[in-house]
PDB file of N, CA, C and O in Angstrom:
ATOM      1  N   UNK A   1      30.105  58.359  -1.166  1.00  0.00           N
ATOM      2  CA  UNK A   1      30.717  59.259  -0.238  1.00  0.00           C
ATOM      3  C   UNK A   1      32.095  59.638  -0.784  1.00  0.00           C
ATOM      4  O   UNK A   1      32.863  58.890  -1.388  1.00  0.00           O
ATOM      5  N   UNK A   2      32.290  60.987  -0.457  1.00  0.00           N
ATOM      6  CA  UNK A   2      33.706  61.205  -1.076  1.00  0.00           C
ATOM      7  C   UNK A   2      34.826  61.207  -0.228  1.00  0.00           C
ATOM      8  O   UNK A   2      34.874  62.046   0.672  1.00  0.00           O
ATOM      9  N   UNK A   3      35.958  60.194  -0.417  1.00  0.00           N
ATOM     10  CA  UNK A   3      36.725  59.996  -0.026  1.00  0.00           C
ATOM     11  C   UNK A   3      38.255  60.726  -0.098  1.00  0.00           C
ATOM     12  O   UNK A   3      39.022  60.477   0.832  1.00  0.00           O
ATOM     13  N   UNK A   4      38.763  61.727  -1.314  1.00  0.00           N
ATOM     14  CA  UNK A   4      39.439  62.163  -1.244  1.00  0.00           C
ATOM     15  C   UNK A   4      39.516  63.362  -2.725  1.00  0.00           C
ATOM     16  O   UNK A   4      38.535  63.688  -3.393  1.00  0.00           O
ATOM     17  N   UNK A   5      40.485  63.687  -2.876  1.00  0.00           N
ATOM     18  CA  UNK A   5      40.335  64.349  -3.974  1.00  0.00           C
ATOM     19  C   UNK A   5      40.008  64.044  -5.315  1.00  0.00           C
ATOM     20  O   UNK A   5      39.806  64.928  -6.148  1.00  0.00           O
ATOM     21  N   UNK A   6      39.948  62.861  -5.557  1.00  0.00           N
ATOM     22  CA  UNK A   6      39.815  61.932  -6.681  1.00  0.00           C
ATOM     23  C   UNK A   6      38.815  60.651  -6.403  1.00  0.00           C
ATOM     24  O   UNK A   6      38.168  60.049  -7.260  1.00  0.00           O
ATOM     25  N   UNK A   7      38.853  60.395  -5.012  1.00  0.00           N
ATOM     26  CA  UNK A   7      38.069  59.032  -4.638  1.00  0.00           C
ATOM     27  C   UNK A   7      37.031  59.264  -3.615  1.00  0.00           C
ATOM     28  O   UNK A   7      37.022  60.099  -2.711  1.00  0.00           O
ATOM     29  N   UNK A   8      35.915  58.117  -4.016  1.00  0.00           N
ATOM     30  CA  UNK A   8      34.662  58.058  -4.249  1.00  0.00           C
ATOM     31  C   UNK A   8      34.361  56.625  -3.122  1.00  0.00           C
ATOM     32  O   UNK A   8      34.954  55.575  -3.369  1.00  0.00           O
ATOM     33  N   UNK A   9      33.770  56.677  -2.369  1.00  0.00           N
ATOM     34  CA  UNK A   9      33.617  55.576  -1.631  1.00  0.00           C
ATOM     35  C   UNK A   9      32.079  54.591  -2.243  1.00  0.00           C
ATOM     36  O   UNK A   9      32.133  54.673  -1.016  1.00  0.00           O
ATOM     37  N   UNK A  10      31.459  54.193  -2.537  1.00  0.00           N
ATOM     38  CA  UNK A  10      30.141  53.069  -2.596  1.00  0.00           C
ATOM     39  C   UNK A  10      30.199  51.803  -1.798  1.00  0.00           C
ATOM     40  O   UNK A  10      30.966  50.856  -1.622  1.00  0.00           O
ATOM     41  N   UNK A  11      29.232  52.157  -1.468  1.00  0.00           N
ATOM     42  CA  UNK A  11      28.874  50.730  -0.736  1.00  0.00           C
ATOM     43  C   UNK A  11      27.655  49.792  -1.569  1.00  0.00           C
ATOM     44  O   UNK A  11      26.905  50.237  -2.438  1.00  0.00           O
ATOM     45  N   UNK A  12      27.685  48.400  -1.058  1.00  0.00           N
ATOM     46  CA  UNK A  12      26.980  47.701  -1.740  1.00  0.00           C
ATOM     47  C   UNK A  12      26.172  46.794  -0.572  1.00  0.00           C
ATOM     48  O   UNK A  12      26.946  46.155   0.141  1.00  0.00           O
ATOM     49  N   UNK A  13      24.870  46.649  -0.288  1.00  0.00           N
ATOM     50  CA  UNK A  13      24.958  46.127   0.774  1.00  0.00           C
ATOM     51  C   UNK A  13      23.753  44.900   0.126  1.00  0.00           C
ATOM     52  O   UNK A  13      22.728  45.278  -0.442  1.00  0.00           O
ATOM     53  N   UNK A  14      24.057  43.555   0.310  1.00  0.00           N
ATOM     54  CA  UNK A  14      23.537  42.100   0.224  1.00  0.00           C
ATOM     55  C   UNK A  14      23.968  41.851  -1.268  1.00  0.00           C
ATOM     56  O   UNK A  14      23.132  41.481  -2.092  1.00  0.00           O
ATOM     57  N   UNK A  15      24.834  41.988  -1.490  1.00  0.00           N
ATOM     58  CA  UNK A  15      25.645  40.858  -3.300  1.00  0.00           C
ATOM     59  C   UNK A  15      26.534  40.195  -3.338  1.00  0.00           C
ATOM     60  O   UNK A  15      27.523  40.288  -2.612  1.00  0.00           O
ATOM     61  N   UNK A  16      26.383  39.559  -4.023  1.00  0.00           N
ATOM     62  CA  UNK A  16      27.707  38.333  -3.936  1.00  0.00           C
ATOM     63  C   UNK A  16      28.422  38.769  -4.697  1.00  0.00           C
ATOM     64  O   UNK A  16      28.158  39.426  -5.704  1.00  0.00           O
ATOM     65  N   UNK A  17      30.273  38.162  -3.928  1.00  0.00           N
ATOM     66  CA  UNK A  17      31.271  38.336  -4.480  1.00  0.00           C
ATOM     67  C   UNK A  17      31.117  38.743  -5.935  1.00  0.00           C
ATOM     68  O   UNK A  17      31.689  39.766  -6.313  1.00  0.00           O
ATOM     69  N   UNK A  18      30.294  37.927  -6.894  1.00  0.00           N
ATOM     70  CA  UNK A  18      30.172  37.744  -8.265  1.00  0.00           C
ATOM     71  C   UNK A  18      29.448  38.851  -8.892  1.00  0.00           C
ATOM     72  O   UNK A  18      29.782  39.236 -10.013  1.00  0.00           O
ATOM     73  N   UNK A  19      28.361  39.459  -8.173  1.00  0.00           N
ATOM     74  CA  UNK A  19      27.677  40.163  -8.572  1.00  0.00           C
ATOM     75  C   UNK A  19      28.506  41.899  -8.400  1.00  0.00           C
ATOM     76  O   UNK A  19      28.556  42.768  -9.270  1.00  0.00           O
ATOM     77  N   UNK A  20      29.134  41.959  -6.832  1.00  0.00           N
ATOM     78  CA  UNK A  20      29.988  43.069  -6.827  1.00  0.00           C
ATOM     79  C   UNK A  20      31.062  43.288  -8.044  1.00  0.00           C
ATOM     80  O   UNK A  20      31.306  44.251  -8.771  1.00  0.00           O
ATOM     81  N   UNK A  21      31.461  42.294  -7.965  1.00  0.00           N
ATOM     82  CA  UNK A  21      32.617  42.364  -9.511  1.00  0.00           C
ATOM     83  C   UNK A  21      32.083  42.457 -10.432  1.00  0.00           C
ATOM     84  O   UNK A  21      32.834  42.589 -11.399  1.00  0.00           O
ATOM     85  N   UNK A  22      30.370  42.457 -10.795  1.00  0.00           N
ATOM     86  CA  UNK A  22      29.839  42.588 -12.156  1.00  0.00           C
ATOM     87  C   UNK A  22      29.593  44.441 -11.757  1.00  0.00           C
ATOM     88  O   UNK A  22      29.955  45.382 -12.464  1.00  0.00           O
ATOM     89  N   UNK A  23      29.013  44.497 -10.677  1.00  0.00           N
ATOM     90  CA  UNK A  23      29.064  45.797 -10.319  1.00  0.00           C
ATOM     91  C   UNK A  23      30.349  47.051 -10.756  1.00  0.00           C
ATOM     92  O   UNK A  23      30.035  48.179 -11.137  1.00  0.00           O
ATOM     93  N   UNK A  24      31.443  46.696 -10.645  1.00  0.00           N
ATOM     94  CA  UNK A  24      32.537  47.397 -10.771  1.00  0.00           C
ATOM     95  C   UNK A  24      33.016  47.287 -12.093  1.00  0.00           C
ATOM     96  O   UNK A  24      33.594  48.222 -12.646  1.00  0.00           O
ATOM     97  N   UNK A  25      32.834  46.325 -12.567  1.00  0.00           N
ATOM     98  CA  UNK A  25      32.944  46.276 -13.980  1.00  0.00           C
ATOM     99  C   UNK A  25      32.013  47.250 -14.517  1.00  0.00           C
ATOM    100  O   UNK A  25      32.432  48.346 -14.889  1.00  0.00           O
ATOM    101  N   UNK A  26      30.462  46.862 -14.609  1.00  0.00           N
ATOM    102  CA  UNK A  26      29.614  48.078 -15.246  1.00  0.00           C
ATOM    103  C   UNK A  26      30.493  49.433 -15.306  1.00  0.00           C
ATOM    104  O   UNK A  26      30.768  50.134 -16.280  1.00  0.00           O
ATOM    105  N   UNK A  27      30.930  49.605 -13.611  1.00  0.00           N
ATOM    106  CA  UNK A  27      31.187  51.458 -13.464  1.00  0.00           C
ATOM    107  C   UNK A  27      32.730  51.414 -14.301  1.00  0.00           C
ATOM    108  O   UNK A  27      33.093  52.573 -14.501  1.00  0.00           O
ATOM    109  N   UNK A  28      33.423  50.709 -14.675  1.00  0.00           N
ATOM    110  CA  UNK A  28      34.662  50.778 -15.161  1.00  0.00           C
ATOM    111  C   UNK A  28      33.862  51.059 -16.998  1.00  0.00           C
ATOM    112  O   UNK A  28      34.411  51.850 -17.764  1.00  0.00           O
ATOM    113  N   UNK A  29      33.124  50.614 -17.242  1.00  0.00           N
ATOM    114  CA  UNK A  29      32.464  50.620 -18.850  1.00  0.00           C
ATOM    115  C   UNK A  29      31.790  51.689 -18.728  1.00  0.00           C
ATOM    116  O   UNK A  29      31.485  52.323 -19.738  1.00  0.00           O
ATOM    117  N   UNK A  30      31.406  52.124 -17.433  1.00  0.00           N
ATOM    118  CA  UNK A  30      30.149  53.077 -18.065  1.00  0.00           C
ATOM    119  C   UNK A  30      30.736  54.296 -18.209  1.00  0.00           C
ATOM    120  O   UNK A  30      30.248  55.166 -18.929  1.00  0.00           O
ATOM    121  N   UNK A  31      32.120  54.489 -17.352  1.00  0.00           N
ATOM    122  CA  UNK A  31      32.344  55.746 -18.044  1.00  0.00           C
ATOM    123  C   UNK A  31      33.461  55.814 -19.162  1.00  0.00           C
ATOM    124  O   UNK A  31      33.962  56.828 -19.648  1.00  0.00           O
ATOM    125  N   UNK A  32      33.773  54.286 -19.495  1.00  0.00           N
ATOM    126  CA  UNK A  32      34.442  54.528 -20.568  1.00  0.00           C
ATOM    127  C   UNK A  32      33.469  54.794 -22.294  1.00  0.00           C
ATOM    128  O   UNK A  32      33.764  55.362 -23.345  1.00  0.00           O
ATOM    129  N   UNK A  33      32.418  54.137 -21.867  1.00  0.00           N
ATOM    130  CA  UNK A  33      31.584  54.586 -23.098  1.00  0.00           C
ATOM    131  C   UNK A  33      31.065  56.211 -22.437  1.00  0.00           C
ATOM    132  O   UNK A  33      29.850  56.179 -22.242  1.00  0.00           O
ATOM    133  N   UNK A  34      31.603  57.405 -22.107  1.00  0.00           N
ATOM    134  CA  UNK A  34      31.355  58.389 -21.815  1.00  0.00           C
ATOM    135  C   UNK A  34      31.946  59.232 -23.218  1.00  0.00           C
ATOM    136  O   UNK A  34      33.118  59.500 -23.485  1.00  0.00           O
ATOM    137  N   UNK A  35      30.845  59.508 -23.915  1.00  0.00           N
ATOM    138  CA  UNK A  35      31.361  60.293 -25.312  1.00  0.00           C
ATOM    139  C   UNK A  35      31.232  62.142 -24.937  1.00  0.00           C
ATOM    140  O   UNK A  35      30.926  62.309 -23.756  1.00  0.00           O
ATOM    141  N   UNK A  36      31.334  62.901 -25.388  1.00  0.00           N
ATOM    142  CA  UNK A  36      31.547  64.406 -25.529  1.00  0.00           C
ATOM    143  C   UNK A  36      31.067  64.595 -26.749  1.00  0.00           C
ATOM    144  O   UNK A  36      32.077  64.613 -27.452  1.00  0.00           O
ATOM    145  N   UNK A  37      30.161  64.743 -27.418  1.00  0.00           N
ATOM    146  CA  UNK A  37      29.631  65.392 -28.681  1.00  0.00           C
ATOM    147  C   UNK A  37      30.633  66.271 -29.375  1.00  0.00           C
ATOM    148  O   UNK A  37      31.212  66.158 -30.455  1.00  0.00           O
ATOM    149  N   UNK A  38      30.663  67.188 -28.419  1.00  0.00           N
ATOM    150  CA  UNK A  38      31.928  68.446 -29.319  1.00  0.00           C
ATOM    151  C   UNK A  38      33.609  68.335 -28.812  1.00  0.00           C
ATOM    152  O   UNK A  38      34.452  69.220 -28.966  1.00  0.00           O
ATOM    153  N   UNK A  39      33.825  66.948 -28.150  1.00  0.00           N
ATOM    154  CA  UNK A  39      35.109  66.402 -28.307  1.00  0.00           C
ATOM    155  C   UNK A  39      34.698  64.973 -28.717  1.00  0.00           C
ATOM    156  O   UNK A  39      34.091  64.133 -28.053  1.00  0.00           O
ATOM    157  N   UNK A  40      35.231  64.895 -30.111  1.00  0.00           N
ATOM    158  CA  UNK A  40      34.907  63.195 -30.417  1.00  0.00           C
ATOM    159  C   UNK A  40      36.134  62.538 -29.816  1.00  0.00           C
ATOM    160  O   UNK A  40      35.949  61.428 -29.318  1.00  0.00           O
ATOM    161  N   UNK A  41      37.226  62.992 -29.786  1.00  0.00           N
ATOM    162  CA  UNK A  41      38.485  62.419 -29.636  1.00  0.00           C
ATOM    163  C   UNK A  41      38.587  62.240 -28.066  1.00  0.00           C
ATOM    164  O   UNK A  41      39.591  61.552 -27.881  1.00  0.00           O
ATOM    165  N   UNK A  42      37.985  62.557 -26.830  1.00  0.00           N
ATOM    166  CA  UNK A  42      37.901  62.476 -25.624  1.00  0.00           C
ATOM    167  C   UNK A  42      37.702  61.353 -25.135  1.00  0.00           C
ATOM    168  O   UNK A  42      36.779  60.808 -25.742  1.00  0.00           O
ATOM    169  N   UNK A  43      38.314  60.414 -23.927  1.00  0.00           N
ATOM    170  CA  UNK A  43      37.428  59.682 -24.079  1.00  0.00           C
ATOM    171  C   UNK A  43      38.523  59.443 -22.248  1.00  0.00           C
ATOM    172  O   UNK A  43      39.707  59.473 -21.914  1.00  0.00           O
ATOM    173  N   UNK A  44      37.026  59.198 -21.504  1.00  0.00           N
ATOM    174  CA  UNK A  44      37.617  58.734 -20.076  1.00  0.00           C
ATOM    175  C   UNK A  44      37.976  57.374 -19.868  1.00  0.00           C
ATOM    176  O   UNK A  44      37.658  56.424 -20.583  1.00  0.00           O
ATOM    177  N   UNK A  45      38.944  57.346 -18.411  1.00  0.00           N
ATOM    178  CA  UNK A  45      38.806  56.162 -17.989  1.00  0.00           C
ATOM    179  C   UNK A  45      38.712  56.469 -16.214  1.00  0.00           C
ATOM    180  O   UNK A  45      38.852  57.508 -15.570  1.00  0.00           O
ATOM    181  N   UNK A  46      38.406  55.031 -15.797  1.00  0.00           N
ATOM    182  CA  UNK A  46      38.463  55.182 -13.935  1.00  0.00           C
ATOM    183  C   UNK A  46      39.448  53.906 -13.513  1.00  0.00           C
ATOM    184  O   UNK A  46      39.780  52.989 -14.264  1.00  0.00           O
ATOM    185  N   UNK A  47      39.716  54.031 -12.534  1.00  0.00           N
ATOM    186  CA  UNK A  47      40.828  52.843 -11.499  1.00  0.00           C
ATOM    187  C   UNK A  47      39.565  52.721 -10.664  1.00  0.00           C
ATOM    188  O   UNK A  47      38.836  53.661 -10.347  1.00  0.00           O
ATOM    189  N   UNK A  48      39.365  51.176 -10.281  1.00  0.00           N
ATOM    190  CA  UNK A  48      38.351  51.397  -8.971  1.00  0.00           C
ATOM    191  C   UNK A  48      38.977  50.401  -8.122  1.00  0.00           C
ATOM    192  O   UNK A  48      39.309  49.414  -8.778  1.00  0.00           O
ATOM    193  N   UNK A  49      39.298  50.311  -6.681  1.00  0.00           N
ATOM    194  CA  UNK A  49      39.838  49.146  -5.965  1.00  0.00           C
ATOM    195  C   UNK A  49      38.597  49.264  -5.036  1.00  0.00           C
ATOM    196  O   UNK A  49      37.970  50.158  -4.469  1.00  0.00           O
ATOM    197  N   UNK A  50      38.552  47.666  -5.190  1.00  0.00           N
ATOM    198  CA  UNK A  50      37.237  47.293  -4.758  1.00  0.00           C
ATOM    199  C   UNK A  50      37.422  46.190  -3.132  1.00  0.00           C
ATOM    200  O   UNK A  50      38.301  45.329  -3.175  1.00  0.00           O
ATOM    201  N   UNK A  51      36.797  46.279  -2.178  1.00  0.00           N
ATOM    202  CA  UNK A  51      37.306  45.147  -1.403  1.00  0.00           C
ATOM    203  C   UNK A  51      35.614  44.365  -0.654  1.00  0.00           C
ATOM    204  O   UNK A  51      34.749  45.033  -0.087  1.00  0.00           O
ATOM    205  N   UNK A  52      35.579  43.276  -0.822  1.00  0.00           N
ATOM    206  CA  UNK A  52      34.761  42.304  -0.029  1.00  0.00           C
ATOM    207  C   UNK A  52      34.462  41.935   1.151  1.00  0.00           C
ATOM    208  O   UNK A  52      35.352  41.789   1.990  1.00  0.00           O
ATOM    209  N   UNK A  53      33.413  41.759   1.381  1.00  0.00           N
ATOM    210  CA  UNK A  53      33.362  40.876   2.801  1.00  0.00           C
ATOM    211  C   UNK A  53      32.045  40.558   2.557  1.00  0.00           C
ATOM    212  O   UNK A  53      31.204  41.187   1.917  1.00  0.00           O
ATOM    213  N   UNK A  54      31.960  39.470   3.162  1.00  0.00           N
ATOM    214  CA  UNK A  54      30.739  38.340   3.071  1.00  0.00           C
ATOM    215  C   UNK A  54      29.665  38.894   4.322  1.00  0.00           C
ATOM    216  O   UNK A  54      28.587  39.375   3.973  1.00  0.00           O
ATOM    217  N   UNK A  55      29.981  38.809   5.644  1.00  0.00           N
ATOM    218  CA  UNK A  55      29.340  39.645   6.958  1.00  0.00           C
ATOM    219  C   UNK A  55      30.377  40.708   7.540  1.00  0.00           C
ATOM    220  O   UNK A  55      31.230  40.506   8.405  1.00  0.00           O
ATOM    221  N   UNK A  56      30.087  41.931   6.832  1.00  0.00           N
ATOM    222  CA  UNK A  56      30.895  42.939   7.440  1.00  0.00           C
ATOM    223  C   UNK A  56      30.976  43.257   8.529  1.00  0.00           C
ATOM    224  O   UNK A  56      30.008  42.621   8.946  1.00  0.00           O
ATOM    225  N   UNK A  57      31.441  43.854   9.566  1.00  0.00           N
ATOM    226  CA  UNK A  57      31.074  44.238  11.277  1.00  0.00           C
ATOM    227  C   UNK A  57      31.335  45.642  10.714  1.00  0.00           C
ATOM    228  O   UNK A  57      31.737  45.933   9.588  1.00  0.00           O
ATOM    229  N   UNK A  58      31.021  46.451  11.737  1.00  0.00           N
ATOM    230  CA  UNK A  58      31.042  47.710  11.573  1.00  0.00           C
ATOM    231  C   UNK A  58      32.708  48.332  11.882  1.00  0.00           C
ATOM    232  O   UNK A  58      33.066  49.381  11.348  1.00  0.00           O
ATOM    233  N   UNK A  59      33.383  47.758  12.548  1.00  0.00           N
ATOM    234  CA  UNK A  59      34.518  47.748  13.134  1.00  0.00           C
ATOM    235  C   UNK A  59      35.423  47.290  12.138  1.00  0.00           C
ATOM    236  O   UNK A  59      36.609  47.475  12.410  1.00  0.00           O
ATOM    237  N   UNK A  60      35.096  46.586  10.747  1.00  0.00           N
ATOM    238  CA  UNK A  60      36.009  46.791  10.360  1.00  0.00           C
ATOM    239  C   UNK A  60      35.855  47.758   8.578  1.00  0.00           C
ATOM    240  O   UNK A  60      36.070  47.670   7.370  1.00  0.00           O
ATOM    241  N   UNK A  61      35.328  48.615   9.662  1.00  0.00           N
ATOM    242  CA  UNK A  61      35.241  49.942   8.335  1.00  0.00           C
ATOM    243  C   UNK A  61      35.972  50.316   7.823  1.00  0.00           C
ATOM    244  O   UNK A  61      35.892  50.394   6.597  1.00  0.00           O
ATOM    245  N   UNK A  62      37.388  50.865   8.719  1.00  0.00           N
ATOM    246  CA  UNK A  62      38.315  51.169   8.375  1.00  0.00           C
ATOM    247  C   UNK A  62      39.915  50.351   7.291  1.00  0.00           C
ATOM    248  O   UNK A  62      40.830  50.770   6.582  1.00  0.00           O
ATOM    249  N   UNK A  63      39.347  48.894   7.849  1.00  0.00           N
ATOM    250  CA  UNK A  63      40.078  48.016   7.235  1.00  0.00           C
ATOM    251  C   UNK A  63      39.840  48.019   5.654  1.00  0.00           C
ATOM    252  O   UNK A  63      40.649  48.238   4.753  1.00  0.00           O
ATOM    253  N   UNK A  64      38.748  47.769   5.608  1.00  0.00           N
ATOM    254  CA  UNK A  64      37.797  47.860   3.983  1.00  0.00           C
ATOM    255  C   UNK A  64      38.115  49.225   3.131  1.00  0.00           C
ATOM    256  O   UNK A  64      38.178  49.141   1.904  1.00  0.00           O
ATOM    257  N   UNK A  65      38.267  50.177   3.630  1.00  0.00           N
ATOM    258  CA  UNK A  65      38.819  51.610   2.992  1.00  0.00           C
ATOM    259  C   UNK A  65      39.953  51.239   2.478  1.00  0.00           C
ATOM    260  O   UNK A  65      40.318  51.114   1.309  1.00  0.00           O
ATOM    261  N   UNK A  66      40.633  51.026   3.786  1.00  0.00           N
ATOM    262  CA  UNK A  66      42.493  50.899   3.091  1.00  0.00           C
ATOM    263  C   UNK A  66      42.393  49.776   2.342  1.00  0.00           C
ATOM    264  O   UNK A  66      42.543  50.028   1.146  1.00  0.00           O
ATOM    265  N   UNK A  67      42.196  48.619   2.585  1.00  0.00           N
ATOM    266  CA  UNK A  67      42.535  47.540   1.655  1.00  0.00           C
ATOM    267  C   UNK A  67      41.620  47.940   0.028  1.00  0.00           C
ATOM    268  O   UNK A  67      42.221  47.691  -1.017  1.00  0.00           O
ATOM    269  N   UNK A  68      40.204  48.544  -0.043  1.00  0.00           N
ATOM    270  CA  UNK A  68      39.876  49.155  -1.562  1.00  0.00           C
ATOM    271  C   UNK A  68      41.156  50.315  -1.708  1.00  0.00           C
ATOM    272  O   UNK A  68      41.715  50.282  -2.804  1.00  0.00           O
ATOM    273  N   UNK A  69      41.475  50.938  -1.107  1.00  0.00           N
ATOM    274  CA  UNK A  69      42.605  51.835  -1.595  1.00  0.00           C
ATOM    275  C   UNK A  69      43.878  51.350  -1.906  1.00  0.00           C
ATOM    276  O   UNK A  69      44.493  51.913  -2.812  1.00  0.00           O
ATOM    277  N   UNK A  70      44.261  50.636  -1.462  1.00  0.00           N
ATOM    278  CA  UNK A  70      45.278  49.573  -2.102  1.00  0.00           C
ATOM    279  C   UNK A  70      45.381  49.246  -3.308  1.00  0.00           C
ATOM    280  O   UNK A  70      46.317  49.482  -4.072  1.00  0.00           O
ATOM    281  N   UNK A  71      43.565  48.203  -3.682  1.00  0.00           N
ATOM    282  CA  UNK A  71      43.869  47.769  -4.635  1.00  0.00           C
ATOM    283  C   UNK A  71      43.487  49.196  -5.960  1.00  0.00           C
ATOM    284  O   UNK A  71      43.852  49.206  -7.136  1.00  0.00           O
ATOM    285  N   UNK A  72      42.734  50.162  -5.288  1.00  0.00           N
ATOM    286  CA  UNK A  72      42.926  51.268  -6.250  1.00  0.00           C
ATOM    287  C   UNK A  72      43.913  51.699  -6.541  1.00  0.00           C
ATOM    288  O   UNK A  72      43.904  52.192  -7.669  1.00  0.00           O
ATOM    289  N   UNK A  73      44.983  51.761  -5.933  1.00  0.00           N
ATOM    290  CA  UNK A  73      46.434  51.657  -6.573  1.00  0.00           C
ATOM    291  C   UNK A  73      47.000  50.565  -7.164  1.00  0.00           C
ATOM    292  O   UNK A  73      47.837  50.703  -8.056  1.00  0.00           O
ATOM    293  N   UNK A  74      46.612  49.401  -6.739  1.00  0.00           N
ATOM    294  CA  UNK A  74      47.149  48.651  -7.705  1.00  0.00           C
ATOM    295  C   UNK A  74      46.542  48.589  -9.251  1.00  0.00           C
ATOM    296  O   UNK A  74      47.284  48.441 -10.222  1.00  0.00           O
ATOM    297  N   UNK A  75      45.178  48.714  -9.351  1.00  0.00           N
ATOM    298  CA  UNK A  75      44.497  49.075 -10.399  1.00  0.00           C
ATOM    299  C   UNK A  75      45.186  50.563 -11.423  1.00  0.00           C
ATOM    300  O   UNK A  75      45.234  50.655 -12.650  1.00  0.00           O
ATOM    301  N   UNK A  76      45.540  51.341 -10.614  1.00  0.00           N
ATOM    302  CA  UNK A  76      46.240  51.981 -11.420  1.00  0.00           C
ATOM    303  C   UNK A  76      47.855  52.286 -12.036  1.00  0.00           C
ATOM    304  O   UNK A  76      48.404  53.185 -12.672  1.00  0.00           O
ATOM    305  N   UNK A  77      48.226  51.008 -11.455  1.00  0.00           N
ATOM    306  CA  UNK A  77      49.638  50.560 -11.443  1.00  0.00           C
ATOM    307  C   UNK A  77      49.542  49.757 -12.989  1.00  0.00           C
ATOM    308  O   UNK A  77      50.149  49.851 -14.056  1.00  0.00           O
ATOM    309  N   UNK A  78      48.335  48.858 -12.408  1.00  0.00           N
ATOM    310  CA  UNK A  78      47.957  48.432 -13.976  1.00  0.00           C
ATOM    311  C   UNK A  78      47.544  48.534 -15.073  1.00  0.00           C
ATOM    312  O   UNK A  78      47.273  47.600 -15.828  1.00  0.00           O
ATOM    313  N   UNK A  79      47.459  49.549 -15.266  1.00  0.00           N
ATOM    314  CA  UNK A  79      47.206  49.996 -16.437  1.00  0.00           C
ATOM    315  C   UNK A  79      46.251  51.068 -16.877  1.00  0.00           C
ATOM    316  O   UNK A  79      46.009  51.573 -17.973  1.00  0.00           O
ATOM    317  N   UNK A  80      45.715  51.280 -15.465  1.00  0.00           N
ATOM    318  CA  UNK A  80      44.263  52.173 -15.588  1.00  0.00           C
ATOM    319  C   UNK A  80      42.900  51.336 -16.182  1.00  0.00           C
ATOM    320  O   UNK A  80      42.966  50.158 -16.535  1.00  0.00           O
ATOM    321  N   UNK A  81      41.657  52.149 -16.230  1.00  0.00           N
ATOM    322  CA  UNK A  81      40.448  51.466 -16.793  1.00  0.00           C
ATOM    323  C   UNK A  81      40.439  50.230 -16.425  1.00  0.00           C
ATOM    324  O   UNK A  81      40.212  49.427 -17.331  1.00  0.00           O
ATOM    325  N   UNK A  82      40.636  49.756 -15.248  1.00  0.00           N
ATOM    326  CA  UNK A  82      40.189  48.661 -14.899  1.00  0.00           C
ATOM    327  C   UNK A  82      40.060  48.695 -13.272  1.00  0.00           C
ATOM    328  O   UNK A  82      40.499  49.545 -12.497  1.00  0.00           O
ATOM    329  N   UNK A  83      39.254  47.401 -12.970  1.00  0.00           N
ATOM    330  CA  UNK A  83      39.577  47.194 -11.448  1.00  0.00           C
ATOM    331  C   UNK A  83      40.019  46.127 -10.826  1.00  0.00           C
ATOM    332  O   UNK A  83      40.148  44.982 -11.260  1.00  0.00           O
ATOM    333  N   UNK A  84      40.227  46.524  -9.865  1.00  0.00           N
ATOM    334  CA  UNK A  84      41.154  45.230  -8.906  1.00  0.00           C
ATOM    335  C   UNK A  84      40.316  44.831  -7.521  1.00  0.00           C
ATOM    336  O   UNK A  84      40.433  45.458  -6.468  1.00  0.00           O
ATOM    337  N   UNK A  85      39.454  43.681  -7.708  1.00  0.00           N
ATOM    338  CA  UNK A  85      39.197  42.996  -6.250  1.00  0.00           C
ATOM    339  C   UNK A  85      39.966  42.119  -5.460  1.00  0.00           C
ATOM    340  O   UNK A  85      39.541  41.736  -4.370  1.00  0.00           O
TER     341      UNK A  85
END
């Protein structure tokens, strides 16, 4: 779902902590191995702030936005191409 001009909402629904962070990792690699044929020299990156919960309620939807948007800023505080859970 799109969240703003730049941000992208996903949901993940039944993974563990461990597996979500393998999750966000993949999407942090997959578009850094994103090549351009007729730009060799191109090359992307993404910030993703990611946030958890073990039994979500629906009520706290809004909490989970801001706190992944957080750490999507902090992710890009740091350095870019990476993420922050």
């Amino acid at each position: 779902m799109r969240h703003g001009g730049d941000e992208f909402i996903i949901l993940y629904n039944d993974v563990t902590k461990e597996r979500f962070s393998e999750k966000l990792e993949a999407i942090v690699k997959g578009v850094r191995e994103i090549r351009f044929p007729d730009l060799p020299d191109m090359k992307l990156s993404i910030s993703v702030g990611g946030e958890y919960y073990e039994n979500p309620d629906q009520s706290l939807y809004y909490n989970m936005v801001r706190r992944a948007d957080e750490k999507l800023y902090r992710a890009k505080e740091g350095g870019r191409d990476r993420f922050v859970l």
